[in-house]
N, C-alpha and C positions, 0 to 999 in steps of 0.2 A: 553164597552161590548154591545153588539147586543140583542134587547129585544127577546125573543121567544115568537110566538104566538102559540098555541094551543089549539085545541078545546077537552072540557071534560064533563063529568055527573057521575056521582053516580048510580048505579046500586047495590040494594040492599047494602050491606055491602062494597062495594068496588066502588074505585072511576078507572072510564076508560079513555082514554083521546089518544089526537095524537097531531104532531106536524103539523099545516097547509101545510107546504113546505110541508112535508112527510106523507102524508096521510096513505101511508101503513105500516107504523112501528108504531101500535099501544102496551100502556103496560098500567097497571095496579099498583094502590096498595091502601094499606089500610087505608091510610089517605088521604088528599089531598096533604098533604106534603111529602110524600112518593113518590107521582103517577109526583111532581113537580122533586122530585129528579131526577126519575125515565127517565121523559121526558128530562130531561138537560143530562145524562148521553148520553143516544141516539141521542143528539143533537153534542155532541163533539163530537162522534162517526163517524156520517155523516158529518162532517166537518175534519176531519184529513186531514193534509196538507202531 
């Protein structure tokens, strides 16, 4: 499996984050764990063969 990098922060209650490749498909959510799912989902996304 291929690592993802991603850059993220915390922003009051919610944590925001993107994927480096993909700078402009940014998301959200309310854990850290959430916002990781969140970015892996959008990572298979843009990867579909």
């Amino acid at each position: 499996m291929t690592a993802i990098k991603y850059v993220y922060w915390q922003d009051e209650d919610m944590w925001i984050g993107y994927l480096e490749e993909y700078p402009d498909y940014w998301t959200q959510g309310e854990t850290l764990e959430e916002l990781e799912e969140n970015l892996r989902d959008i990572a298979r996304e843009l990867t579909k063969r």
